[in-house]
C-alpha positions in Angstrom: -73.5 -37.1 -45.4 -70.8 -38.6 -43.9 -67.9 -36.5 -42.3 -64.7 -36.2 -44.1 -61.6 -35.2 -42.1 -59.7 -32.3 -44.4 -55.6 -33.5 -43.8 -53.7 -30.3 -44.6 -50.2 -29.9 -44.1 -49.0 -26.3 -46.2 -48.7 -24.3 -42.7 -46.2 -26.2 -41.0 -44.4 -27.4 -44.0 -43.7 -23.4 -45.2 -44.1 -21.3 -41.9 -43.7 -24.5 -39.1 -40.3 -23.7 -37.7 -41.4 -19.1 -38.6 -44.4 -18.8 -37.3 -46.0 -22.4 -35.7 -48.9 -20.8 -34.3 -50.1 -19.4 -37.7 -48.9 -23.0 -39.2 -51.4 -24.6 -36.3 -54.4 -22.1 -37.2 -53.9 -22.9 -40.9 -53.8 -26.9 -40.7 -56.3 -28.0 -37.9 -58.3 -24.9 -37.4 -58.9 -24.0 -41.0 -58.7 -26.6 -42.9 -58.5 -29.8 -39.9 -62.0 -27.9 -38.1 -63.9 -25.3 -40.7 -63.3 -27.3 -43.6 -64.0 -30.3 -42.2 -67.0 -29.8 -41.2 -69.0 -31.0 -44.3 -71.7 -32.3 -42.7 -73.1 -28.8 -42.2 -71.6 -27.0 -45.8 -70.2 -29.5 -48.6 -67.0 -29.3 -49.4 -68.5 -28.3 -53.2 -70.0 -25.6 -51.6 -66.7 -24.7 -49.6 -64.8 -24.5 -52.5 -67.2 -22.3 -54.3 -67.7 -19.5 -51.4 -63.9 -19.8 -51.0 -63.1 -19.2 -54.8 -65.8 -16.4 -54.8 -64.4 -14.4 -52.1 -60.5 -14.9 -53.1 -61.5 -13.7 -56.9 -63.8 -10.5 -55.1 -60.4 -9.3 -53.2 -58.3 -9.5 -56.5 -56.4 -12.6 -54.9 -55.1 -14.5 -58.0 -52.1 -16.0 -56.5 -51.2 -19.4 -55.8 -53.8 -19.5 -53.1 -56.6 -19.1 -55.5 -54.5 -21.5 -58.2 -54.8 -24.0 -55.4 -58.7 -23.4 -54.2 -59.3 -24.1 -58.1 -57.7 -27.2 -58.5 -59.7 -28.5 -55.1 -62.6 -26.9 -56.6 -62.2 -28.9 -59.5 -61.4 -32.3 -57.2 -64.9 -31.2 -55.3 -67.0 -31.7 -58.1 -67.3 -28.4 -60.0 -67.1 -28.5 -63.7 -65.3 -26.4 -66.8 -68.6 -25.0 -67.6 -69.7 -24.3 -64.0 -66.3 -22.3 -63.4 -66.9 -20.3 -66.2 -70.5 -19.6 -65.2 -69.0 -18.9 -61.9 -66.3 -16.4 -62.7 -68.8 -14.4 -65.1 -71.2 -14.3 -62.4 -69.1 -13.0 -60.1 -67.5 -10.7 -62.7 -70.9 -8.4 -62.4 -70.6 -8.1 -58.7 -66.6 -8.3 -58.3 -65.3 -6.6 -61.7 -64.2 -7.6 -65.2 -60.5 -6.9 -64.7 -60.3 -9.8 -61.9 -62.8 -11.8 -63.6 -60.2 -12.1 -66.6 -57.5 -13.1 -64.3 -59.1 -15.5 -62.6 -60.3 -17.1 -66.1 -56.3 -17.3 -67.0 -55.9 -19.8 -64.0 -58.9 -21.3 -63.9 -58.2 -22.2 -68.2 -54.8 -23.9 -67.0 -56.7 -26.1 -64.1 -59.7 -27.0 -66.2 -57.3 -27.7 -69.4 -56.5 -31.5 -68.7 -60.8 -31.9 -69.6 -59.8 -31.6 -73.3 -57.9 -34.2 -75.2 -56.8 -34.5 -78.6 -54.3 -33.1 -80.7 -56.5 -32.0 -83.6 -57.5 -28.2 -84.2 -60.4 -27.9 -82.2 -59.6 -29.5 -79.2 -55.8 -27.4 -79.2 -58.4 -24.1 -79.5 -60.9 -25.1 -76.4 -57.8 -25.8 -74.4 -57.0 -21.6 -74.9 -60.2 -20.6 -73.5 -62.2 -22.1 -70.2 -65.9 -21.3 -72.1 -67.3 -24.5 -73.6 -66.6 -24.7 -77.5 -70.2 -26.4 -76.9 -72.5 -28.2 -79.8 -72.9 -27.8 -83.4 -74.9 -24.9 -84.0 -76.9 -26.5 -86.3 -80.5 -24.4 -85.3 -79.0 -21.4 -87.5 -77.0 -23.4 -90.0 -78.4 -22.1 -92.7 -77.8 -18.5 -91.6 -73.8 -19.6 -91.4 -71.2 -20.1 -94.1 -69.5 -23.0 -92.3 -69.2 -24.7 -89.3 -70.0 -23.0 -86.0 -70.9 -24.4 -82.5 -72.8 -23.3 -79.5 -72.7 -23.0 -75.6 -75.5 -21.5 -73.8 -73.5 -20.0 -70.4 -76.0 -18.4 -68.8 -79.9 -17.9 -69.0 -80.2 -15.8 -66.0 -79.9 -11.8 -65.5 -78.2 -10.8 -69.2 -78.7 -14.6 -71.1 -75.8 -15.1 -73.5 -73.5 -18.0 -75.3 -70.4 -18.5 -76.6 -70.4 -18.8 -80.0 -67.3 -20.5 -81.8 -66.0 -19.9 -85.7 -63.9 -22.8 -87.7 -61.7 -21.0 -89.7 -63.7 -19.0 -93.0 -66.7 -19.0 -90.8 -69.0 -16.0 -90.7 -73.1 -15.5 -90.2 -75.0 -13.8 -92.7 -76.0 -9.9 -92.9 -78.2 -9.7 -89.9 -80.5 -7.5 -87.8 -81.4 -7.2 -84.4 -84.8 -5.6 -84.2 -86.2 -4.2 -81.6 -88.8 -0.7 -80.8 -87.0 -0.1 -78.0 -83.5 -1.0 -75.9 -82.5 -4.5 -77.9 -79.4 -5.2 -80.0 -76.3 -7.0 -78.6 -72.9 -7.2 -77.1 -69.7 -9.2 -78.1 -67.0 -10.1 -76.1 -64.3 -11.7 -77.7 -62.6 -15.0 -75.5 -60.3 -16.6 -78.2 -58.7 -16.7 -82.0 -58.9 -13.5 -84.1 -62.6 -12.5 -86.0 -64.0 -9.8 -87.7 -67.3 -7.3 -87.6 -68.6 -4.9 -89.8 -71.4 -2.6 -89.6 -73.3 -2.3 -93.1 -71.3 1.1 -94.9 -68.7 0.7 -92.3 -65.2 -0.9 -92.4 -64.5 -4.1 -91.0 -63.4 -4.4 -87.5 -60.9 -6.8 -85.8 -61.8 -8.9 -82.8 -59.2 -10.4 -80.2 -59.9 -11.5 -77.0 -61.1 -9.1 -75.0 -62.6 -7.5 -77.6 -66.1 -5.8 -76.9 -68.3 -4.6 -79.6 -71.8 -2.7 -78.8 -74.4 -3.8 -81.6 -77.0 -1.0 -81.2 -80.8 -2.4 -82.5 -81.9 -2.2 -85.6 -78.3 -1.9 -87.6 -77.0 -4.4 -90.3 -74.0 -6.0 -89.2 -72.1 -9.6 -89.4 -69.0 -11.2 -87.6 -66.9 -14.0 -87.7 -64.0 -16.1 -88.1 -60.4 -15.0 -89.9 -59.7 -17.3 -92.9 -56.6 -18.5 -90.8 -58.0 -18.8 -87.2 -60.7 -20.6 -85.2 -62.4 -17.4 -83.4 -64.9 -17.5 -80.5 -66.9 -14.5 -78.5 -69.4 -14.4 -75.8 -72.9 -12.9 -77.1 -74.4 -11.2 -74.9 -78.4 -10.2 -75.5 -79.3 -7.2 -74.4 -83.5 -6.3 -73.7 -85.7 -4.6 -75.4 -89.3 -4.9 -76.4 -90.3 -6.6 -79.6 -87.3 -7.9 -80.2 -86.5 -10.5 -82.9 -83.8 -11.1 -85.3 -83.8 -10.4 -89.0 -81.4 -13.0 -91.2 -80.6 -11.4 -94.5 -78.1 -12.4 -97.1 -74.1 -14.0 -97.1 -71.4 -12.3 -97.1 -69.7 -12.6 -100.1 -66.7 -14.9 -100.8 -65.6 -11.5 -102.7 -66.3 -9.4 -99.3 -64.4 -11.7 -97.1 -61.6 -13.0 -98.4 -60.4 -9.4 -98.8 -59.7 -9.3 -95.2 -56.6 -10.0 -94.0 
């Protein structure tokens, strides 16, 4: 791999005439040495140990705005950032994992184009809106998509509602451990335990699915609605689909 000199001029340009020497460390030692020494680290990988460790300190200032956007220029995708962020969500925390996730959804926003109602909804969250979910189409009253985000440690997806969407009655077996986790990321939806009322889901939302309990979620009738779905161990697990939610049930939610 050829070496590529990093040009960096932010030091002397804010602090030059303040503090010169800090300005000097900044632009040639930093960035004009360390950074530039691809040959050894890629500038990819630069930009991912460098985002990592800003987010783990709580740094969400411009600094980290910036190290995203070169991130981005480096090579790294929508979807790897958001597998990025969660992963270092488990290590770092959830609180600075979701505001990290607010700048890196402004950065990674010029990826989507279109003016219709899906594309307007991926550009509120950084998790891929993915494909058409059409594997458990017939367990969905309308359309519904898929992104497998991770497949390591916990596996989970993000699983996005059109508007009126919802799965069927379901059950997530297990003998022991099992069930699942939602987190919600964007839109408003709803969930509802079977003899329970229905709840509401924003983002940020987090409902605990215990095993073995009759449940559905999904989209409001006026709002595309997306959560992370996390699946959670256990031994002989498997899921149960049972029957639709009722037009009757549904639209009695506001």
């Amino acid at each position: 791999m050829a070496q590529q000199k990093i040009v960096q001029t932010a030091g002397r340009q804010q602090l030059g005439d303040f503090a010169p020497e800090f300005a000097h460390l900044n632009d040639d030692i930093l960035f004009g040495e360390v950074w530039s020494r691809n040959d050894l680290l890629s500038l990819r990988d630069r930009s991912l140990v460098t985002v990592t460790s800003l987010i783990s300190q709580g740094i969400t200032d411009n600094s980290l705005t910036y190290h995203l956007q070169e991130a981005k220029k480096n090579g790294i995708t929508r979807t790897e950032i958001a597998e990025i962020i969660t992963h270092i969500a488990f290590y770092a925390g959830w609180p600075k994992a979701w505001a990290a996730f607010n700048l890196a959804k402004n950065v990674w926003n010029d990826d989507v184009k279109g003016d219709d109602a899906k594309a307007a909804f991926q550009r509120s969250m950084i998790f891929p809106i993915g494909e058409p979910n059409t594997a458990y189409a017939k367990y969905f009253q309308g359309n519904s998509y898929l992104a497998r985000i991770s497949e390591s440690q916990i596996p989970f997806s993000n699983v996005t509602f059109e508007p009126g969407c919802r799965n069927n009655w379901h059950i997530h077996r297990a003998t022991s451990g099992g069930g699942q986790m939602l987190v919600g990321v964007a839109g408003r939806g709803w969930y509802q335990e079977e003899g329970k009322p229905t709840q509401e889901i924003l983002p940020g939302t987090v409902i605990h699915i215990t095993a073995n309990v009759k449940h559905w979620h999904g989209a409001a009738t006026d709002s595309w609605f997306a959560h992370l779905a996390f699946e959670i161990p256990g031994e002989n697990a498997s899921n149960e689909w049972l029957e639709p939610v009722t037009d009757e049930e549904y639209y009695k939610l506001k």
